[in-house]
N, C-alpha and C positions, 0 to 999 in steps of 0.2 A: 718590321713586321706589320707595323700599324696601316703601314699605306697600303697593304696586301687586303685590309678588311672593308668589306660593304660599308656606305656610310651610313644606315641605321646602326649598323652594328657597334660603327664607330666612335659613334654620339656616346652610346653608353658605356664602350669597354676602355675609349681610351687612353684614358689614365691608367688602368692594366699595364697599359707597356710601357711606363715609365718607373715601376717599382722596381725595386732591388730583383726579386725574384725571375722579373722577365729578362731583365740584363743577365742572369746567371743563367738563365735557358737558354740564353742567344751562344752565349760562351759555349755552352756544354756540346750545343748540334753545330760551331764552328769547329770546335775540337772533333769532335764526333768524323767530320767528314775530312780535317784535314789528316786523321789518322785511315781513312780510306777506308772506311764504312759506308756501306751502300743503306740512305737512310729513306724508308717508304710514311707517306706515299710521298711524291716529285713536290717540290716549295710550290709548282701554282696549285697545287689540290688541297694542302696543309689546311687551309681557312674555306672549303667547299661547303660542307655542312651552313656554317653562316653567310656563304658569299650568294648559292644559291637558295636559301632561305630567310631572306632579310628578316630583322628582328621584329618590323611593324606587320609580319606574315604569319606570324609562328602562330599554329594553333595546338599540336603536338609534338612533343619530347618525347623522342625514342631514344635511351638510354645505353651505348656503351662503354668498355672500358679501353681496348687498345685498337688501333689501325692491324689490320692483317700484316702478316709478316713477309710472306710469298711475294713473287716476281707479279707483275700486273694485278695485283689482287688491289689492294688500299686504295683507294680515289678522295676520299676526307669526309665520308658518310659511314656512321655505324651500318654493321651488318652488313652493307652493300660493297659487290665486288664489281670491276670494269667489265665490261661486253665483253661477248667472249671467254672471257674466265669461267670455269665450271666453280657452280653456287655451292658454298660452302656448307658443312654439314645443320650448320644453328640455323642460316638461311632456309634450307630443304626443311626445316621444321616447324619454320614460323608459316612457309608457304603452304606446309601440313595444316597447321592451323587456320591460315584464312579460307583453304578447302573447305572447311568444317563449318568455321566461322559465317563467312557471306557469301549468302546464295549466290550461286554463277559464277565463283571464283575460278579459274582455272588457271592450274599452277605453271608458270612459265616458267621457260629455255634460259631466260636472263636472270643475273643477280647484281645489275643497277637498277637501284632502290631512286635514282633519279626523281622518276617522272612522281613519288612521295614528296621528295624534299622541295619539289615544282609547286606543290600544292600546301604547302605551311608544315610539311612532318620536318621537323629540327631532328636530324641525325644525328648526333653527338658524340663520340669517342671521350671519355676524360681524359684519356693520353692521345695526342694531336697526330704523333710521330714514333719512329719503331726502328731500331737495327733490322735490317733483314737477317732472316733467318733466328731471331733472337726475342722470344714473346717477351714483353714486358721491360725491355731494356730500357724505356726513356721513363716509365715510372717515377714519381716521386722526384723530377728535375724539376717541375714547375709548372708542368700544363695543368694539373689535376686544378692549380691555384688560379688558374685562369678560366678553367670551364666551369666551375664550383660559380666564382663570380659570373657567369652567363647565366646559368642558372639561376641563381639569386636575383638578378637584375630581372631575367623574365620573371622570375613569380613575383616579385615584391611590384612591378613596373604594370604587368599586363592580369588582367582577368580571366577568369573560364579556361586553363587552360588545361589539357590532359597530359600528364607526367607517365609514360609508363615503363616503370620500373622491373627488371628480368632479372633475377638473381641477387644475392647478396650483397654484391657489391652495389650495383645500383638501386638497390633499396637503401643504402646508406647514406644515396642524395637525401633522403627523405625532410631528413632536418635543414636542408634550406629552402622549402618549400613553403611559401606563405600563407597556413591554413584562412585564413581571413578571408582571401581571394578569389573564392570557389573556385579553386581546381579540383578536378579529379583526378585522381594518384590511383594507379592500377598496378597492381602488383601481383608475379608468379615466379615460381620456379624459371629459370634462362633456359635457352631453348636448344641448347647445347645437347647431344645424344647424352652426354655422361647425369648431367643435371635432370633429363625430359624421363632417365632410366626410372627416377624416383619420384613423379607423376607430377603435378599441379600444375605444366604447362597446357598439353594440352586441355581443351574443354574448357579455357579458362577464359575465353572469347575478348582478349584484350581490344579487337578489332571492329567488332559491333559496338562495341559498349563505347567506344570511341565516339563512333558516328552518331547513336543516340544522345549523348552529353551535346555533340555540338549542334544536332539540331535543335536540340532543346535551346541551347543558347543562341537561338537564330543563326548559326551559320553553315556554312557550304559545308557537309560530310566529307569525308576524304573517298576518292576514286580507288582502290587497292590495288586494282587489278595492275599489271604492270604489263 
């Protein structure tokens, strides 16, 4: 798995794949497949998020929990689905949001979050990989232990950087997040229908308030528009 990752990436994770738990992940998705599970998204997408986002680029963490489960959908970026694929419904909401959010936004046909993660946005899933048709099935094997430490290594390693956190669960990275290191930690309700029913996402302008931190910190805003 090691030789699969960016070598920014690699500099700092990989010792990761030599502990006990990554050897037990490796086992779990050989079993996984040799009992004939179709496991998403495909091995060369698994390490996408870091491979097209190398680690000396990252300026924003967008936070999820699992790869899509559906046929074409997973590519190895949170929220984002492959060409073609009709945008998922927490997608159709965040794109609700950046309507809102930045002038001139107009909400597009596609839900590859690509041309983000081209520009330093770190996609992240805590779970890497997914049974098809099975949410949450590779949970709790080991990935969580592995994007936890990505995390950790970006805030403890890098400065200014913006964490922004959708839901519950990924408000729970919060605690590895190095207050020291002036990032900024943005945090709402997930942008799920069932989650947005009960308000604090939208209007909560995750998107601007992005671009103003990192202009403040001298650097390039992110481009949204996709």
């Amino acid at each position: 798995m090691a030789g699969e990752l960016e070598p920014s990436w690699k500099n700092h994770l990989s010792a990761e794949f030599e502990k006990p738990y990554m050897h037990q992940l490796k086992t779990f998705l050989k079993t996984e497949k040799e009992a004939g599970h179709t496991i998403y998204p495909k091995n060369a997408d698994i390490f996408n998020a870091f491979n097209i986002t190398p680690f000396d680029e990252v300026k924003v963490v967008i936070l999820g929990q699992d790869p899509y489960h559906g046929p074409h959908q997973a590519h190895g970026l949170s929220f984002s689905v492959q060409k073609g694929v009709a945008v998922p419904p927490s997608l159709r909401n965040i794109y609700k949001e950046l309507s809102t959010d930045i002038p001139g936004f107009t909400i597009p046909q596609t839900g590859d979050l690509t041309k983000w993660a081209e520009q330093g946005v770190l996609l992240l899933n805590a779970t890497l990989t997914v049974r098809a048709a099975a949410a949450g099935s590779h949970q709790k094997k080991g990935w969580e232990k592995f994007t936890d430490a990505a995390i950790k290594t970006l805030s403890d390693e890098k400065k200014s950087l913006v964490f922004i956190l959708w839901g519950t669960y990924a408000q729970s990275k919060a605690v590895l997040i190095n207050t020291n290191n002036n990032h900024l930690v943005i945090k709402s309700t997930h942008p799920s229908p069932l989650a947005v029913s009960h308000g604090g996402f939208f209007g909560s302008r995750p998107f601007s308030k992005t671009n103003e931190f990192l202009i403040k910190q001298g650097k390039e805003p992110i481009d949204w528009q996709i």
